[in-house]
C-alpha positions as CSV (number, residue, x, y, z in Angstrom):
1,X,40.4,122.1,41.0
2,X,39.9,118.6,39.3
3,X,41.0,118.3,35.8
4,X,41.7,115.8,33.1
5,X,41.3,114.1,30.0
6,X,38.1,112.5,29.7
7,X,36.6,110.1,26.9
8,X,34.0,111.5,24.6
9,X,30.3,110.4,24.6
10,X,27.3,110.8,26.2
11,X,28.5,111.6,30.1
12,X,24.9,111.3,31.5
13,X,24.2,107.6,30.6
14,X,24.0,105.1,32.8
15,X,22.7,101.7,31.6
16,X,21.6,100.7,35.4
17,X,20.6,103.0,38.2
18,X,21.1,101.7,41.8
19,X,17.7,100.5,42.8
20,X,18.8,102.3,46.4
21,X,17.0,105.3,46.5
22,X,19.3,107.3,48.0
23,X,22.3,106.1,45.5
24,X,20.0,107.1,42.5
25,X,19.1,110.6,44.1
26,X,22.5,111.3,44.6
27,X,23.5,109.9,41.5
28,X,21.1,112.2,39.3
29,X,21.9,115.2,41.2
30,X,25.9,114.9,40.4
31,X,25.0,113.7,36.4
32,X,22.5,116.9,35.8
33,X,25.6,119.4,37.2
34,X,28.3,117.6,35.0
35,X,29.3,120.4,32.3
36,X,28.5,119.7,28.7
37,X,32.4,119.7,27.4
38,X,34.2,116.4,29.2
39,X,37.3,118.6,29.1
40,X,36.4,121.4,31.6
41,X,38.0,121.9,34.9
42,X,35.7,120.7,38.0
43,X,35.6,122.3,41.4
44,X,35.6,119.6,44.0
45,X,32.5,120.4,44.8
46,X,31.4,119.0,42.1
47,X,32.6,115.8,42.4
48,X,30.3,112.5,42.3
49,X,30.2,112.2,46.6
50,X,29.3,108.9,46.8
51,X,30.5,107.8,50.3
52,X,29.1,105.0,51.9
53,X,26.3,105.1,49.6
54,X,24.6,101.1,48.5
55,X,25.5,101.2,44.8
56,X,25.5,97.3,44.8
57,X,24.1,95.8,42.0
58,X,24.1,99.1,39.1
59,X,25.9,99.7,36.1
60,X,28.0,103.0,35.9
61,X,30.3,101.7,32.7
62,X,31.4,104.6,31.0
63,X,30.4,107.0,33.4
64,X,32.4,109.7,34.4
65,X,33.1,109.2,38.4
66,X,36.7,110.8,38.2
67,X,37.8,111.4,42.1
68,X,35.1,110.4,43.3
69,X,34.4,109.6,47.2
70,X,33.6,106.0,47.4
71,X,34.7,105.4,50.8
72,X,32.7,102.7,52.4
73,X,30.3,102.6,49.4
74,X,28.8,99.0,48.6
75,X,29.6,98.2,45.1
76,X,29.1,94.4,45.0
77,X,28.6,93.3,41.6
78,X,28.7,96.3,40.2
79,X,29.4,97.0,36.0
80,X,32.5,99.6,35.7
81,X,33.5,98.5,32.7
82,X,35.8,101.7,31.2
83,X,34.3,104.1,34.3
84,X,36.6,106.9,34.8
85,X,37.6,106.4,38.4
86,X,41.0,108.3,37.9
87,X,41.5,110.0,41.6
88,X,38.7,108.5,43.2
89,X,38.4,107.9,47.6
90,X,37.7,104.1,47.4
91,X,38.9,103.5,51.4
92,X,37.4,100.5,52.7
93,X,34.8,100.3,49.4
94,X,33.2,96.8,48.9
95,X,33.7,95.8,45.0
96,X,33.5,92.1,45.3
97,X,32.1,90.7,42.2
98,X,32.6,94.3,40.5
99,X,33.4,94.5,36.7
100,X,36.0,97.0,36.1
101,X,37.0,95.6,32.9
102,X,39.4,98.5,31.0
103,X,38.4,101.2,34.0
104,X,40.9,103.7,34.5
105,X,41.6,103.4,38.1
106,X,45.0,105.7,38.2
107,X,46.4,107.4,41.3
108,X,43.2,106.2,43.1
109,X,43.3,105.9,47.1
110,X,41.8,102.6,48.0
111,X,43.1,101.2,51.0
112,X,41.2,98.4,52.6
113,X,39.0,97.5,49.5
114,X,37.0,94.4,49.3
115,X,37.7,92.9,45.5
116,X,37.3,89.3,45.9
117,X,36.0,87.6,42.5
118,X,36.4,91.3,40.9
119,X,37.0,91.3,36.6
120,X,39.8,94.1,36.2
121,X,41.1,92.5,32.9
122,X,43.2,95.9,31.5
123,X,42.4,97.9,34.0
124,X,44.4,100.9,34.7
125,X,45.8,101.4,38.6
126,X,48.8,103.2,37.9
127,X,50.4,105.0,40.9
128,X,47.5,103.8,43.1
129,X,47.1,102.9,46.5
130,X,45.6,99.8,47.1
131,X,47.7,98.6,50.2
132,X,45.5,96.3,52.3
133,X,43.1,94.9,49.9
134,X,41.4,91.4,49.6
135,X,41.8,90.2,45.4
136,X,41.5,86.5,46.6
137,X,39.9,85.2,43.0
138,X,39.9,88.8,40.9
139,X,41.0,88.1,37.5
140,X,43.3,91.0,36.7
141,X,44.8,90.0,33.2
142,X,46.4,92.6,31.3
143,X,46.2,95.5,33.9
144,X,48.6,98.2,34.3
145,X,49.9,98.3,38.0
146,X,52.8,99.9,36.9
147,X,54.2,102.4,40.4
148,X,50.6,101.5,42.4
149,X,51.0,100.0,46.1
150,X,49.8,96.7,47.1
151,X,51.5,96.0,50.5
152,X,50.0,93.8,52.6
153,X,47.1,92.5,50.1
154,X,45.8,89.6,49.4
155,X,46.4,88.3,46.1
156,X,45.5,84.2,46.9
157,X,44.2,82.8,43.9
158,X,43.9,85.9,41.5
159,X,45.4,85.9,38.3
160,X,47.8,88.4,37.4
161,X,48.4,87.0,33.9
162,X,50.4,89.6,31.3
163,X,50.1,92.1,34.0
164,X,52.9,95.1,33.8
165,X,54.0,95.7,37.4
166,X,57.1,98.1,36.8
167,X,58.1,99.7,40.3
168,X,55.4,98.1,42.2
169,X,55.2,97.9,46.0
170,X,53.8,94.4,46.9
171,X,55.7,94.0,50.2
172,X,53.9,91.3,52.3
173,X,51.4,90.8,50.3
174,X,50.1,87.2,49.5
175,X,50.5,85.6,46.3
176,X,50.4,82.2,46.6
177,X,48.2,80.3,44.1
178,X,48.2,83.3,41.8
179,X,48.7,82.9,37.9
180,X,51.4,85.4,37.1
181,X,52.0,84.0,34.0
182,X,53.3,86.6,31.3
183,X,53.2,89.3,34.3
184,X,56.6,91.5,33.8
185,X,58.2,94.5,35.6
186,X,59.9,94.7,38.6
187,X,58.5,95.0,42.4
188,X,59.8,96.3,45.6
189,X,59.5,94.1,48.9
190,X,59.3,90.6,50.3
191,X,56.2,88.7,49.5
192,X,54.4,86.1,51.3
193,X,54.1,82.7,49.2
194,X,52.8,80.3,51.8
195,X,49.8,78.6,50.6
196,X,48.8,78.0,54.5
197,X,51.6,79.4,56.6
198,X,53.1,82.8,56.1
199,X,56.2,82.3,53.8
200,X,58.2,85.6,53.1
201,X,60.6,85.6,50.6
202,X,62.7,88.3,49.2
203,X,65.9,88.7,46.8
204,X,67.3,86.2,44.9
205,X,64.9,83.3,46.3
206,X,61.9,85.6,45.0
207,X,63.2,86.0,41.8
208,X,63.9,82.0,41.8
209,X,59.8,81.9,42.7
210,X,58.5,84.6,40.0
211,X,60.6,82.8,37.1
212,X,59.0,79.3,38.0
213,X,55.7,81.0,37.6
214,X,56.9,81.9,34.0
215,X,57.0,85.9,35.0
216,X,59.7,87.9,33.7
217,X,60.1,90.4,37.1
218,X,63.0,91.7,38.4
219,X,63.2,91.9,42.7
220,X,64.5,95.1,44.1
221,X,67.2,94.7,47.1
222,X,65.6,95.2,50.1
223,X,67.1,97.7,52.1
C-alpha cells in the first residue's frame, strides 16, 4: 500500500493534456479513480502507470503522480512544477527541458534519466536515486539533495547554487563547470573535475576544489 501526505486542491487538474493519445487515455483513466480525500491509502494498483508512455510536451504541475512508473516515459519539456512525484519509477525517463520547479521528487528511483537543460530550482530529491543521469545545463538552485545518489552523473555545466547536499553520494560523477556557489553539506566519494580529461579527486584536494567554488562541503574519507 502507497501512502502519504499530499497537498490540498483540486487533484484532477491538469492545465495541459499530452496531445499523445495514448498518454491522455491513460492519463484520464488514473485521474477519474483517484479518491476524493488526498490523504487516503492507495493500492498500487492504483498508481498513475505511465511507462514508456510520450508525455512530452504537457503540463502535470500540481498533479498528484506519487510513485508513479515513468520508466522510459518521454517527458521533454514537460511543466512539473510542484507535481508530487514522491516514490515514482523514473529509470531511463527522458526529462530534458522539463520544469520541475518546487516538485517533490523524494526517495524516487531514477537511474539513467535524461535531464539536460531541466529547471529543478527547490526541488525536493531527498534519499533518491539518480545514479547515472545526464544534468549537463539543469539549473538546480535551491534543491534539497540531502542522502540522494548521484554516482556516476553528469553534472557539466549545471548549477547547483545554495543546494543542501548533506550525505550525498556523488562518487565519479562530473562536475566541472558547475556553479556550486552557496551549495553546503557534505558528500561521499571522488568526483571527476576535468573539463576535458577525466580528473578524480578525493579528500583534502576535493575539499581544496569545493572551497574555491565558494561551497561550504565537507568530503568524507574514502574508504
Amino acid at each position: 500500500m502507497f501512502w502519504r501526505r499530499r497537498p490540498k486542491g483540486d487533484l484532477h487538474a491538469v492545465p495541459r493534456w499530452p496531445t499523445d493519445p495514448d498518454a491522455r487515455t491513460v492519463l484520464a483513466h488514473y485521474l477519474a479513480q483517484l479518491p476524493a480525500d488526498p490523504a487516503a491509502p492507495r493500492t498500487t494498483e492504483m498508481l498513475f502507470n505511465g511507462w514508456g508512455l510520450d508525455l512530452a510536451g504537457s503540463d502535470l504541475s500540481g498533479l498528484d503522480l506519487g510513485g508513479a512508473e515513468l520508466g522510459e516515459a518521454r517527458l521533454t519539456g514537460a511543466r512539473l512544477v510542484d507535481t508530487d512525484l514522491y516514490g515514482a519509477w523514473m529509470l531511463a525517463t527522458d526529462l530534458s527541458g522539463a520544469d520541475l520547479t518546487g516538485a517533490d521528487l523524494g526517495t524516487a528511483q531514477a537511474r539513467d534519466c535524461v535531464l539536460r537543460a531541466a529547471r529543478l530550482t527547490g526541488a525536493r530529491l531527498m534519499k533518491a536515486d539518480f545514479a547515472a543521469s545526464d544534468f549537463r545545463d539543469a539549473d538546480l538552485d535551491g534543491a534539497d539533495l540531502r542522502r540522494a545518489s548521484f554516482g556516476d552523473s553528469d553534472f557539466r555545466g549545471a548549477s547547483l547554487r545554495g543546494c543542501r547536499l548533506d550525505r550525498a553520494n556523488f562518487d565519479r560523477a562530473r562536475l566541472a563547470g558547475a556553479d556550486l556557489t552557496g551549495a553546503s553539506g557534505a558528500v561521499d566519494g571522488a568526483i571527476d573535475i576535468g573539463a576535458e580529461a577525466p580528473l578524480l579527486v578525493h579528500g583534502a584536494e576535493l575539499a581544496e576544489w569545493f572551497d574555491r567554488q565558494g561551497a561550504a562541503i565537507g568530503v568524507a574519507v574514502c574508504r
